[in-house]
PDB file of N, CA, C and O in Angstrom:
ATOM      1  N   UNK A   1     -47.483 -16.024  18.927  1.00  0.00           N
ATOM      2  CA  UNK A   1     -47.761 -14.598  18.936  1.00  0.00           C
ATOM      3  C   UNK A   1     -46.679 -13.890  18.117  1.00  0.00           C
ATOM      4  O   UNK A   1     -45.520 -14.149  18.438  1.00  0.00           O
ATOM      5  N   UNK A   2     -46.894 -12.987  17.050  1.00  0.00           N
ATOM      6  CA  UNK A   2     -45.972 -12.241  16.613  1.00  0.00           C
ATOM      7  C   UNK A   2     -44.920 -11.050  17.634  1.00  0.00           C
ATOM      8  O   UNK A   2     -45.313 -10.118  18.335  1.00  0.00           O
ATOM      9  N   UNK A   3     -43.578 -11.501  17.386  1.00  0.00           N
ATOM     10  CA  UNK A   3     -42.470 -10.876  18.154  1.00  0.00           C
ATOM     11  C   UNK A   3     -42.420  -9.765  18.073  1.00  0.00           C
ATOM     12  O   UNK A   3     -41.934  -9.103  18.990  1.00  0.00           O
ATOM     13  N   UNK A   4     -43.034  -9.046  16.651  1.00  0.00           N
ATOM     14  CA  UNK A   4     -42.611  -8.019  16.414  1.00  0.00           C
ATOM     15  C   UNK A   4     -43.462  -6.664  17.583  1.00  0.00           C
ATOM     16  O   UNK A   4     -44.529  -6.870  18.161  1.00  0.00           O
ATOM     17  N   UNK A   5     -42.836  -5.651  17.660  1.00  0.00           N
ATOM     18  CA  UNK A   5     -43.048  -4.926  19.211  1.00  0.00           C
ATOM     19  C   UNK A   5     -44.602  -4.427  18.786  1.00  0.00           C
ATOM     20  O   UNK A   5     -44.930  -4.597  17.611  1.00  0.00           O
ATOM     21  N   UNK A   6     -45.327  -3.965  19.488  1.00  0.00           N
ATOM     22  CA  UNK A   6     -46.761  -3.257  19.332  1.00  0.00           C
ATOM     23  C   UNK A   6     -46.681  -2.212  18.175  1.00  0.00           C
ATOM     24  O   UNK A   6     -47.283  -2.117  17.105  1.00  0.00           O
ATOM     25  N   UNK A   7     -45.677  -1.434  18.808  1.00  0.00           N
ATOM     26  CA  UNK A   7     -45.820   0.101  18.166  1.00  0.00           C
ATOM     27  C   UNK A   7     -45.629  -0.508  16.156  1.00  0.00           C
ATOM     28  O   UNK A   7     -46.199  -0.229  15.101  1.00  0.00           O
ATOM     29  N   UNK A   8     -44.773  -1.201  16.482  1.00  0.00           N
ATOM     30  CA  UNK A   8     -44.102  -1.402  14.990  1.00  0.00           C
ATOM     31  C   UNK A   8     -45.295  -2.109  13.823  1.00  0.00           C
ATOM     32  O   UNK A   8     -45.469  -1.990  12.610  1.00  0.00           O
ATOM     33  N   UNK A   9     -46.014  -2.932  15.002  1.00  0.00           N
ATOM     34  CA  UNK A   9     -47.224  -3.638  14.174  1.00  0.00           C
ATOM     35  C   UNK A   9     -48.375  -2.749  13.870  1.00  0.00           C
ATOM     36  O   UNK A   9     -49.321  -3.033  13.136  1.00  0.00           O
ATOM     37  N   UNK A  10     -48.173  -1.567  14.560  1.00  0.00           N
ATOM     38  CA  UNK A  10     -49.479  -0.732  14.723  1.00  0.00           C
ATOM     39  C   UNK A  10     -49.019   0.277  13.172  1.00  0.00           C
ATOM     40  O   UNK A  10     -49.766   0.550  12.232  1.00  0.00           O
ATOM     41  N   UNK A  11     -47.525   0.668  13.357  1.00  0.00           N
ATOM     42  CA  UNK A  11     -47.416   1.452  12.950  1.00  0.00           C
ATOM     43  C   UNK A  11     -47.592   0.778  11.081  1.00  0.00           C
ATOM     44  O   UNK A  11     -48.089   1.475  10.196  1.00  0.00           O
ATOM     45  N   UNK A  12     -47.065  -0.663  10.840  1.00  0.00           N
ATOM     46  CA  UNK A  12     -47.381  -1.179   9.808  1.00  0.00           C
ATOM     47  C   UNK A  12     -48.969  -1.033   9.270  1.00  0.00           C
ATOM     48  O   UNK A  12     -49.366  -0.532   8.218  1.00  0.00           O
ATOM     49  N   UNK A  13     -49.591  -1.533  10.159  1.00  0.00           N
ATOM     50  CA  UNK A  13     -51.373  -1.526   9.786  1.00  0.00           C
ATOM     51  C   UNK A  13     -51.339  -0.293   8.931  1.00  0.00           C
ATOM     52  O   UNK A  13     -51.193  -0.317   7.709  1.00  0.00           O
ATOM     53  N   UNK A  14     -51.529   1.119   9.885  1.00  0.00           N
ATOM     54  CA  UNK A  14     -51.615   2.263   9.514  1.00  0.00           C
ATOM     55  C   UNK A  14     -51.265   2.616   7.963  1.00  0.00           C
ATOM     56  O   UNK A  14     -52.088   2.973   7.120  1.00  0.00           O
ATOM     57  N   UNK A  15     -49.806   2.430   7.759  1.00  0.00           N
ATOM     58  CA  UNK A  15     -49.524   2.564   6.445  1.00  0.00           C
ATOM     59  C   UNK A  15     -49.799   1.715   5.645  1.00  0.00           C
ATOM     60  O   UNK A  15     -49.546   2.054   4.489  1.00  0.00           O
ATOM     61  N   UNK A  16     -50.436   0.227   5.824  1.00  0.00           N
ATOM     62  CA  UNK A  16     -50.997  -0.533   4.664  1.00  0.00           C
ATOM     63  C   UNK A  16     -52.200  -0.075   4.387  1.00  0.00           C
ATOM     64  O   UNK A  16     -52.846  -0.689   3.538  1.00  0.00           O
ATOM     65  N   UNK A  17     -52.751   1.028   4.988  1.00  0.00           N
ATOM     66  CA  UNK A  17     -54.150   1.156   5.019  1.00  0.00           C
ATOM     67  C   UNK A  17     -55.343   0.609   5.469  1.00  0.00           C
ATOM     68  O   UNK A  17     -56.510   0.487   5.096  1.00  0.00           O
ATOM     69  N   UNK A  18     -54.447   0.250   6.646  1.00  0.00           N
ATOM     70  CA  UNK A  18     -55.442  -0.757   7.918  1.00  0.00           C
ATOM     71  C   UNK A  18     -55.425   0.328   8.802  1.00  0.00           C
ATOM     72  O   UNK A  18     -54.866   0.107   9.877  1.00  0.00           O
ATOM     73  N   UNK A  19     -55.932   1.530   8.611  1.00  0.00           N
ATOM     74  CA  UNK A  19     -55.537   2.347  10.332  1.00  0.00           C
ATOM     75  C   UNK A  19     -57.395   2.018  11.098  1.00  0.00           C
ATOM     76  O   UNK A  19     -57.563   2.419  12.249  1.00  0.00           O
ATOM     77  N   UNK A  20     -58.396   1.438  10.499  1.00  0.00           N
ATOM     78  CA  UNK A  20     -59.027   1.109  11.206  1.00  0.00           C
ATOM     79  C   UNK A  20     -58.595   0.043  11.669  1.00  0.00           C
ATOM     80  O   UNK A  20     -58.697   0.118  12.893  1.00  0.00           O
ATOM     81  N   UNK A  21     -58.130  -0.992  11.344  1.00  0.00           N
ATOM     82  CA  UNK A  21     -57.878  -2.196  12.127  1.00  0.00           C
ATOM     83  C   UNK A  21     -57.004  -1.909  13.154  1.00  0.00           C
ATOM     84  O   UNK A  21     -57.218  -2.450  14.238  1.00  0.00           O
ATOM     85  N   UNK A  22     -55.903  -1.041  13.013  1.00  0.00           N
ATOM     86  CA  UNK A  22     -55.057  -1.009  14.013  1.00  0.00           C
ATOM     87  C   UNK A  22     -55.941  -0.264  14.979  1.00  0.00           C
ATOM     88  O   UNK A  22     -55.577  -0.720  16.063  1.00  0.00           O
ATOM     89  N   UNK A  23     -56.972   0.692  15.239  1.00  0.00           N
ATOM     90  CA  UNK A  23     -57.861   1.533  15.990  1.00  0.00           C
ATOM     91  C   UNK A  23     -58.283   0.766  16.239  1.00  0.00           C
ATOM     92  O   UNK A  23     -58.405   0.953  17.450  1.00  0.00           O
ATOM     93  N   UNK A  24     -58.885  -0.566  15.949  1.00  0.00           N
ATOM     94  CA  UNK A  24     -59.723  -1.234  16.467  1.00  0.00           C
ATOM     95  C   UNK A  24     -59.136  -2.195  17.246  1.00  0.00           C
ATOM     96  O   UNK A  24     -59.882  -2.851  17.974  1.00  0.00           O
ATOM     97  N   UNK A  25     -57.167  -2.574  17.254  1.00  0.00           N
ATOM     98  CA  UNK A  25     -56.679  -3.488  18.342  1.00  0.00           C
ATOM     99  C   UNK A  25     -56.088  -2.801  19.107  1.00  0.00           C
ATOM    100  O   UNK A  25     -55.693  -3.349  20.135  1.00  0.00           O
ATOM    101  N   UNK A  26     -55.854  -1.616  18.944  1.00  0.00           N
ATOM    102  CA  UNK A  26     -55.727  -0.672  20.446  1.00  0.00           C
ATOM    103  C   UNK A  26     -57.073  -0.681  20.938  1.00  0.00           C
ATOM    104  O   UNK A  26     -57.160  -1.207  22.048  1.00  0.00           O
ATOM    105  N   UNK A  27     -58.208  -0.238  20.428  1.00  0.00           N
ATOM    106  CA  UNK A  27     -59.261  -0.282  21.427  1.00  0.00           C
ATOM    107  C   UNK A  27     -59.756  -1.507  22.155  1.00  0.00           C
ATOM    108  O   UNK A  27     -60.097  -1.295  23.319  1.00  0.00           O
ATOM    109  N   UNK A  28     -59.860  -2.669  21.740  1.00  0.00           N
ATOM    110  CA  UNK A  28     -59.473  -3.784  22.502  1.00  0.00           C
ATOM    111  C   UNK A  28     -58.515  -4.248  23.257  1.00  0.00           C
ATOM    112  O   UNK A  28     -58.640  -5.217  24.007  1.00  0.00           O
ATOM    113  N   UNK A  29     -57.158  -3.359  23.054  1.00  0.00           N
ATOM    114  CA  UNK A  29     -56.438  -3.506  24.044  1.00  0.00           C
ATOM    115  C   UNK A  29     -56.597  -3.071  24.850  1.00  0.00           C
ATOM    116  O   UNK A  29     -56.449  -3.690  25.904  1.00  0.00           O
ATOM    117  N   UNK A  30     -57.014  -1.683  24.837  1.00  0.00           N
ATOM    118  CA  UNK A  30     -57.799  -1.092  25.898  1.00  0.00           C
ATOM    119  C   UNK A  30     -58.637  -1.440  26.873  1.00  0.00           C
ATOM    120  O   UNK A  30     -58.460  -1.186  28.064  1.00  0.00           O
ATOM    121  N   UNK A  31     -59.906  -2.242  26.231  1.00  0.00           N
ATOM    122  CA  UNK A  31     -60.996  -3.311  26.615  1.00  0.00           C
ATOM    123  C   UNK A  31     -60.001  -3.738  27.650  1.00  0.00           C
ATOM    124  O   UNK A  31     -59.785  -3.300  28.780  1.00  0.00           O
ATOM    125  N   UNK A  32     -59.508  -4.612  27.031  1.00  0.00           N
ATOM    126  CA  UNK A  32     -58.543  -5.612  28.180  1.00  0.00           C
ATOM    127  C   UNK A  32     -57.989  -5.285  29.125  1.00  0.00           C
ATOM    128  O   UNK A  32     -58.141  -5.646  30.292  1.00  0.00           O
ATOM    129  N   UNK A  33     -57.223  -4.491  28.624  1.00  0.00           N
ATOM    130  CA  UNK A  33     -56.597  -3.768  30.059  1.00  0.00           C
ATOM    131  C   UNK A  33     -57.410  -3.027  31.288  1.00  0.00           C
ATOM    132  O   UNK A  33     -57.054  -2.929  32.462  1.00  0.00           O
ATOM    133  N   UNK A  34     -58.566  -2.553  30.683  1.00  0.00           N
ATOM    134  CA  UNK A  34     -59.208  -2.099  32.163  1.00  0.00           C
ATOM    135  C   UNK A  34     -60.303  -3.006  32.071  1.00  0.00           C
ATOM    136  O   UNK A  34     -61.363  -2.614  32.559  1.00  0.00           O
ATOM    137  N   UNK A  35     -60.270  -4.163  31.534  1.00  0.00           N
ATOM    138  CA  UNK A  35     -61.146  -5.028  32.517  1.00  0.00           C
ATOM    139  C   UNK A  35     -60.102  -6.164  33.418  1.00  0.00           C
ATOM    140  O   UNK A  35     -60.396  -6.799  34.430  1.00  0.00           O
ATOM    141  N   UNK A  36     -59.086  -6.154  32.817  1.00  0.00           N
ATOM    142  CA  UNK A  36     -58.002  -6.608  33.508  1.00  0.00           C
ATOM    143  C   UNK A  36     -57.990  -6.175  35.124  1.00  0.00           C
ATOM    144  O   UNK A  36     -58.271  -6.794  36.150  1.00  0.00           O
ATOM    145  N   UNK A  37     -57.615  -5.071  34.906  1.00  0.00           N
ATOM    146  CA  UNK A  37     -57.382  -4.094  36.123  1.00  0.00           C
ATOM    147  C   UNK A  37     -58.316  -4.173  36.753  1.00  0.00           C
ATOM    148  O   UNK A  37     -58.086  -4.681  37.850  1.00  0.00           O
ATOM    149  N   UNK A  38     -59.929  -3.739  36.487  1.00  0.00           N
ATOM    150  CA  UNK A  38     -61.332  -3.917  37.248  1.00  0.00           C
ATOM    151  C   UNK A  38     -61.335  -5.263  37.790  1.00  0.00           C
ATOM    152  O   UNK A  38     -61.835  -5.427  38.903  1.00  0.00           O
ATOM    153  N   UNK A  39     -60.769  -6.402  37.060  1.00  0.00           N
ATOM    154  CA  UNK A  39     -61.237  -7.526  37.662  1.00  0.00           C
ATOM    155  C   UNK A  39     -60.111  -7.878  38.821  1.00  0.00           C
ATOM    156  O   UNK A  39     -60.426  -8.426  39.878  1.00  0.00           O
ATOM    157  N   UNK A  40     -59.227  -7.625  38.603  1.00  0.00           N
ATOM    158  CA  UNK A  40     -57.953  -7.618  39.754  1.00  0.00           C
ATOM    159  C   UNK A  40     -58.512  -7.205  41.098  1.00  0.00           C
ATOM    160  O   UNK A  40     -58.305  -7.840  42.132  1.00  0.00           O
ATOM    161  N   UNK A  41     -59.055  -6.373  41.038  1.00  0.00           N
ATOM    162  CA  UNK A  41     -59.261  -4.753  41.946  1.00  0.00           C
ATOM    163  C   UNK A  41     -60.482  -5.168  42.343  1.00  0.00           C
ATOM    164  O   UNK A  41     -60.783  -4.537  43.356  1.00  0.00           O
ATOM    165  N   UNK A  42     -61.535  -6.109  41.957  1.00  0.00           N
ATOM    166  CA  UNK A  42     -62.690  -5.929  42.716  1.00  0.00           C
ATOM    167  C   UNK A  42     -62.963  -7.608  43.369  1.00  0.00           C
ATOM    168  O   UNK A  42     -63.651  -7.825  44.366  1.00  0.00           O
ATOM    169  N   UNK A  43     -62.378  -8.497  42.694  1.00  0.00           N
ATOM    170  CA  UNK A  43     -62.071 -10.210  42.678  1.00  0.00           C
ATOM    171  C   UNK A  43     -61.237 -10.380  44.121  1.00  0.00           C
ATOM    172  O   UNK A  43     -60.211  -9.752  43.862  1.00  0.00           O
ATOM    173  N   UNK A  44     -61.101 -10.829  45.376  1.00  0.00           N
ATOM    174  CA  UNK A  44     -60.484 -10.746  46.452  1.00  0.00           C
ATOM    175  C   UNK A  44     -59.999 -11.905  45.837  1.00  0.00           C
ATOM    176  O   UNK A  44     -60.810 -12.601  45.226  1.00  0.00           O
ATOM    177  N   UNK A  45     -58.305 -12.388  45.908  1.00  0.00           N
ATOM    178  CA  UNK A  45     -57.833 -13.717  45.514  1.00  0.00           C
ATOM    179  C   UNK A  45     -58.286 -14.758  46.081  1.00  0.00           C
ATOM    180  O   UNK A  45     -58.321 -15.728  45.323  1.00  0.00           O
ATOM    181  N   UNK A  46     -58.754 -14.996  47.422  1.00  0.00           N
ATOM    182  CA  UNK A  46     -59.366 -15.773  47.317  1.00  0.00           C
ATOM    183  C   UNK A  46     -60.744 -16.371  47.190  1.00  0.00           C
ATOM    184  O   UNK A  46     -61.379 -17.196  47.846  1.00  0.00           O
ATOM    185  N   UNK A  47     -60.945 -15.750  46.253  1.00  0.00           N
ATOM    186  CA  UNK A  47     -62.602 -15.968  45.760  1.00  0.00           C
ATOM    187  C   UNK A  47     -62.065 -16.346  44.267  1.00  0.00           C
ATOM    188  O   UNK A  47     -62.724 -16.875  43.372  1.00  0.00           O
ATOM    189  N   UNK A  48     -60.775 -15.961  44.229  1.00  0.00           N
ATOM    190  CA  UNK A  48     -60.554 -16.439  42.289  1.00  0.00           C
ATOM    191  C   UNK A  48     -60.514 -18.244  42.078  1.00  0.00           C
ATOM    192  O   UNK A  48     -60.036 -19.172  42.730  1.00  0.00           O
ATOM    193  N   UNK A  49     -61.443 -18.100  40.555  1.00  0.00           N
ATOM    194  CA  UNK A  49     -61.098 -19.559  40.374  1.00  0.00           C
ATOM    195  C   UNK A  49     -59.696 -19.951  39.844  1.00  0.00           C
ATOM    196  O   UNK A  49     -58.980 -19.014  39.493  1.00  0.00           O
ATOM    197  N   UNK A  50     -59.323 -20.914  39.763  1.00  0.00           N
ATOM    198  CA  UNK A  50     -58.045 -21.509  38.932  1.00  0.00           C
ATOM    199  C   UNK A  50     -58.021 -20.738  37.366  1.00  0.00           C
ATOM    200  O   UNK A  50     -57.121 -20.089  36.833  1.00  0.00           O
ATOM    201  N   UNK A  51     -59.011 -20.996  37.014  1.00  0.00           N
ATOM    202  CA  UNK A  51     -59.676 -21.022  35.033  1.00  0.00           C
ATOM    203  C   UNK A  51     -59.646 -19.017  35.425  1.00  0.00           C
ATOM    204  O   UNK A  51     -58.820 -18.460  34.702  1.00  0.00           O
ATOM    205  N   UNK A  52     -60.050 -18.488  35.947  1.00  0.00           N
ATOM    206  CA  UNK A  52     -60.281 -16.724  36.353  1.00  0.00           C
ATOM    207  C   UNK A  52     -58.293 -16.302  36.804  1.00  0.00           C
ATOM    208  O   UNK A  52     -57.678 -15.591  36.010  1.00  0.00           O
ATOM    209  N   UNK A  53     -57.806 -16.666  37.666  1.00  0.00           N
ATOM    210  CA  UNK A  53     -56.549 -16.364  37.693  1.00  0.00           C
ATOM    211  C   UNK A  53     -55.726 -16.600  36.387  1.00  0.00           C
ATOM    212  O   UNK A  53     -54.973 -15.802  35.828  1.00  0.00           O
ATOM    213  N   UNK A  54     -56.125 -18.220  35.935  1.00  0.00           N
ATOM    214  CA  UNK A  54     -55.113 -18.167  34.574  1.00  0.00           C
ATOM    215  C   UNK A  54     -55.828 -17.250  33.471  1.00  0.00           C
ATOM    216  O   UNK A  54     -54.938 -16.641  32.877  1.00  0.00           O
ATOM    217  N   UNK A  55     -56.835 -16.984  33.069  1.00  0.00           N
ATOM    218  CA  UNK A  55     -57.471 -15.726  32.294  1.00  0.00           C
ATOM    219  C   UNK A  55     -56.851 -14.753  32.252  1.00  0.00           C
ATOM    220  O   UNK A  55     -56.335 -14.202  31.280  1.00  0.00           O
ATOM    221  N   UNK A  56     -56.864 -14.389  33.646  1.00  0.00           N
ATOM    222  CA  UNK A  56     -56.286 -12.678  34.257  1.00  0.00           C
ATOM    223  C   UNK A  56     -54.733 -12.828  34.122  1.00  0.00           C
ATOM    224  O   UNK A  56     -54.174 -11.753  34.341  1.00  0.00           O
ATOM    225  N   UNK A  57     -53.784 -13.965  33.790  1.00  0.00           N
ATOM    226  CA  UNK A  57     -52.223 -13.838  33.962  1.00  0.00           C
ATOM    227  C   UNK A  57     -52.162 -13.502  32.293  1.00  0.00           C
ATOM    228  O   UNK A  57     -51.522 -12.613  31.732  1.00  0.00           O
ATOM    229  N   UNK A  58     -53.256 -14.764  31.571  1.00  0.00           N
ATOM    230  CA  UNK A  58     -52.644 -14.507  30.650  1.00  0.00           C
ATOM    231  C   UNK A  58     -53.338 -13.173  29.727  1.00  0.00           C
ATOM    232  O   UNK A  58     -52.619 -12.537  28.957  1.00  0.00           O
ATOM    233  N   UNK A  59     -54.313 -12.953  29.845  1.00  0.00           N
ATOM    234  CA  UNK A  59     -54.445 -11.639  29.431  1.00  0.00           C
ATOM    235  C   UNK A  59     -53.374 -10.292  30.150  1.00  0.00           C
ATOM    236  O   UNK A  59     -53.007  -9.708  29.130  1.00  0.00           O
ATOM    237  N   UNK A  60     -53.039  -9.909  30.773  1.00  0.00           N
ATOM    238  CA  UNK A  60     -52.382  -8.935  31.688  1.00  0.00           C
ATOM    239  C   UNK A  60     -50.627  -9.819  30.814  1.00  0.00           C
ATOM    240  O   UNK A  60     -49.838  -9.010  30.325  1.00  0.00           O
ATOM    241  N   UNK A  61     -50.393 -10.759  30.763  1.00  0.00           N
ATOM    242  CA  UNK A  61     -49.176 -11.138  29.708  1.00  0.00           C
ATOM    243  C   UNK A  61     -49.087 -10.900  28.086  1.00  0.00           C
ATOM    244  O   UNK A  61     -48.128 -10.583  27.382  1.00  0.00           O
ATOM    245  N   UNK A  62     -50.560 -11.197  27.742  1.00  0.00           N
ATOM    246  CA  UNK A  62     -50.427 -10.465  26.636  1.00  0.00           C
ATOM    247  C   UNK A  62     -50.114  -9.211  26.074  1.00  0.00           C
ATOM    248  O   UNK A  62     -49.512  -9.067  25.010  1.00  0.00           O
ATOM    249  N   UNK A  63     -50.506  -8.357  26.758  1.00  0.00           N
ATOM    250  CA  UNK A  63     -50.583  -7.195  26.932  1.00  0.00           C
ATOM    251  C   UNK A  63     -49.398  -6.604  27.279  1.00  0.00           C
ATOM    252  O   UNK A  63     -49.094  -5.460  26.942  1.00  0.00           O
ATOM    253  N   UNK A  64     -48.512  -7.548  28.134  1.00  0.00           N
ATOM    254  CA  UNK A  64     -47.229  -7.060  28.561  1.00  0.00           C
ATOM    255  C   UNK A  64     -46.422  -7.543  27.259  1.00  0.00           C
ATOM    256  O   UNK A  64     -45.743  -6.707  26.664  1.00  0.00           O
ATOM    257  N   UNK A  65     -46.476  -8.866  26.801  1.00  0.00           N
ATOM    258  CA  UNK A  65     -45.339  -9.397  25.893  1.00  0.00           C
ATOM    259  C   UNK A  65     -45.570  -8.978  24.377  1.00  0.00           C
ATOM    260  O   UNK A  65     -44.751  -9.250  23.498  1.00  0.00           O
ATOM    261  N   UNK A  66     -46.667  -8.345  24.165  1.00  0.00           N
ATOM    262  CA  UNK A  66     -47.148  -7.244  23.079  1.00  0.00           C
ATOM    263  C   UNK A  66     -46.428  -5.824  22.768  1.00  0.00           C
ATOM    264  O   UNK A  66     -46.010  -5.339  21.717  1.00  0.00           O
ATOM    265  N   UNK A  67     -46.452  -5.349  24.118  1.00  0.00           N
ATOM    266  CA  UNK A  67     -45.894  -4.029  23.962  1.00  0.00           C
ATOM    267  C   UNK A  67     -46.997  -2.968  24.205  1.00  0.00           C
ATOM    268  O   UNK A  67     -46.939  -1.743  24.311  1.00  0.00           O
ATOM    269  N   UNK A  68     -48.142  -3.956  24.266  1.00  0.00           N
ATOM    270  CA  UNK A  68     -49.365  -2.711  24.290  1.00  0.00           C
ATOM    271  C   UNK A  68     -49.113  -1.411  25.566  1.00  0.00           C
ATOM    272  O   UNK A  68     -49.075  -0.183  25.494  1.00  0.00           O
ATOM    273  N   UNK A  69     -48.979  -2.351  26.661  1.00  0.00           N
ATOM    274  CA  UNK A  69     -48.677  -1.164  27.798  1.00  0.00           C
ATOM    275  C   UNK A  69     -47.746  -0.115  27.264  1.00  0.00           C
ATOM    276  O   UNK A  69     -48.428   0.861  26.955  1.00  0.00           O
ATOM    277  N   UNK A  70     -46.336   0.115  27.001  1.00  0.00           N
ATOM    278  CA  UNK A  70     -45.375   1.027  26.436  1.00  0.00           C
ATOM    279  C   UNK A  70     -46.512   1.576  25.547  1.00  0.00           C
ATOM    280  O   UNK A  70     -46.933   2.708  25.782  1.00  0.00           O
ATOM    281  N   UNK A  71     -47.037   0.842  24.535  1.00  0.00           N
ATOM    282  CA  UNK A  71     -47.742   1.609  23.017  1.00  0.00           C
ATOM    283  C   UNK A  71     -48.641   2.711  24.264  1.00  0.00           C
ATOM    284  O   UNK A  71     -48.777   3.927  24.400  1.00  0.00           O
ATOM    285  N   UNK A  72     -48.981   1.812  24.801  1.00  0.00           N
ATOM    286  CA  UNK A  72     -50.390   3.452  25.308  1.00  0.00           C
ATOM    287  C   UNK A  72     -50.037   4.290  26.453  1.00  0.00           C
ATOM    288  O   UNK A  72     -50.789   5.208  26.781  1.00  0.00           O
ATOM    289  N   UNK A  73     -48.865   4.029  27.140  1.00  0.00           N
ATOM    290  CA  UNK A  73     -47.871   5.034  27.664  1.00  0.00           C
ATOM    291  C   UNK A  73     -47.304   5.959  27.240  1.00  0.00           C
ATOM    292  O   UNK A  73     -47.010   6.924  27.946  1.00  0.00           O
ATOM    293  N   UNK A  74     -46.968   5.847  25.729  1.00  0.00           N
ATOM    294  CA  UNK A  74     -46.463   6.725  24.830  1.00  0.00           C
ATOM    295  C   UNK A  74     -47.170   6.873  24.238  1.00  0.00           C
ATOM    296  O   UNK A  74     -46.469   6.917  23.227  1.00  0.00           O
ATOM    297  N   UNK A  75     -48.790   7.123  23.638  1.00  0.00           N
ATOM    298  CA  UNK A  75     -49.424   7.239  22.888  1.00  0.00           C
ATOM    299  C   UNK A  75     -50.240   8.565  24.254  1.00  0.00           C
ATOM    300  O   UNK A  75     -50.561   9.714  23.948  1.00  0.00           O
ATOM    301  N   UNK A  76     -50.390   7.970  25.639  1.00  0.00           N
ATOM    302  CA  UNK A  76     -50.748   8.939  26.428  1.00  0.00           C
ATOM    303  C   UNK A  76     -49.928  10.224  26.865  1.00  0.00           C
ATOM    304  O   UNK A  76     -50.555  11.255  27.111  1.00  0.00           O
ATOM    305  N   UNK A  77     -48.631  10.198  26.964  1.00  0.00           N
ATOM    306  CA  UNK A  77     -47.639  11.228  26.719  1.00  0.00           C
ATOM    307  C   UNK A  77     -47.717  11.815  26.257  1.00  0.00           C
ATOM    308  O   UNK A  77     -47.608  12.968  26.672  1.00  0.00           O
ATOM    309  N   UNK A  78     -48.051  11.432  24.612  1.00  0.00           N
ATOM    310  CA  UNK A  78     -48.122  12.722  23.508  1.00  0.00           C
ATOM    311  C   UNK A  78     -49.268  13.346  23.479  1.00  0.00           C
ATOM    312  O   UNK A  78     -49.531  14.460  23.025  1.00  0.00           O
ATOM    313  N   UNK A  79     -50.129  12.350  24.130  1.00  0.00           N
ATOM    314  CA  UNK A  79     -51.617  13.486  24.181  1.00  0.00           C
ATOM    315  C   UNK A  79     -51.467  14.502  24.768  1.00  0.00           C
ATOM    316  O   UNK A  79     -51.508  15.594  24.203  1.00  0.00           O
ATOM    317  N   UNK A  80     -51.197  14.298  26.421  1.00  0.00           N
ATOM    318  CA  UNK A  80     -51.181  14.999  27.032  1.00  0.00           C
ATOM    319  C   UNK A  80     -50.288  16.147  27.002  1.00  0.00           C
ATOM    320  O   UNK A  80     -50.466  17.006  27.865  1.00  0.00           O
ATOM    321  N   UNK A  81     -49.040  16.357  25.863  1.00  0.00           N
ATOM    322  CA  UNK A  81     -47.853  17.065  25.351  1.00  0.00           C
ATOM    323  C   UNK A  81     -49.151  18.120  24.626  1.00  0.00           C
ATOM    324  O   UNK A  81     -49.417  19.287  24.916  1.00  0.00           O
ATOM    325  N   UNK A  82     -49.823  17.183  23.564  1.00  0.00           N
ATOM    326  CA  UNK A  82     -50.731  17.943  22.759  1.00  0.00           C
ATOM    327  C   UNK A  82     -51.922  18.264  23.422  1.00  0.00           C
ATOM    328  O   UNK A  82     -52.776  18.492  22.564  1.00  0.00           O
ATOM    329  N   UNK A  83     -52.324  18.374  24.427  1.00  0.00           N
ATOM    330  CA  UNK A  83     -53.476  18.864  25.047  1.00  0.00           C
ATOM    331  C   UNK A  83     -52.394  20.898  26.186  1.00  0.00           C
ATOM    332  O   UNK A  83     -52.548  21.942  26.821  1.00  0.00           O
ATOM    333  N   UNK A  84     -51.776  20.248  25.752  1.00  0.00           N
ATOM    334  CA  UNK A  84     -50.634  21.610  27.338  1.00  0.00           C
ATOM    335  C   UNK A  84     -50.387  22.428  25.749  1.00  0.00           C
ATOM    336  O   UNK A  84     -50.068  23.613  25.854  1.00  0.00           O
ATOM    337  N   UNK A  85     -50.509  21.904  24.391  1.00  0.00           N
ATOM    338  CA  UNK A  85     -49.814  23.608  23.962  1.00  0.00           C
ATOM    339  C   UNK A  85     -51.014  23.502  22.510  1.00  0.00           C
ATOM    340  O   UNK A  85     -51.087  24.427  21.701  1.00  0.00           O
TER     341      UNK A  85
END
């Protein structure tokens, strides 16, 4: 997996003139993350399979060792900065 942090890879796309591609791996990160969360939240652990828990660690790790969470923490901040003025 590339080391380099979310924001920094996102922010590269953008200026190569990938800002659809980068729109399009935040919105899949997105994807992920709230099906992440939905599947956490509605899956009682013990009804999870082996192959469904390791899915759900390592997606919910990707996401962490990406940077995506911070990227859309701070990407939701500023909205909401720009939605108040």
């Amino acid at each position: 997996m590339n080391k380099k942090p979310f924001w920094n890879r996102m922010v590269d796309a953008y200026y190569k003139d990938e800002q659809s591609s980068a729109e399009e791996l935040d919105k899949v990160c997105g994807l992920l993350a709230w099906l992440s969360v939905h599947a956490d939240e509605d899956m009682p652990s013990e009804y999870r399979t082996k192959h469904f828990r390791n899915a759900l660690d390592e997606a919910v790790g990707y996401l962490e060792d990406s940077g995506w969470y911070e990227f859309n923490k701070n990407k939701c901040l500023k909205e909401s900065k720009n939605d108040n003025t």
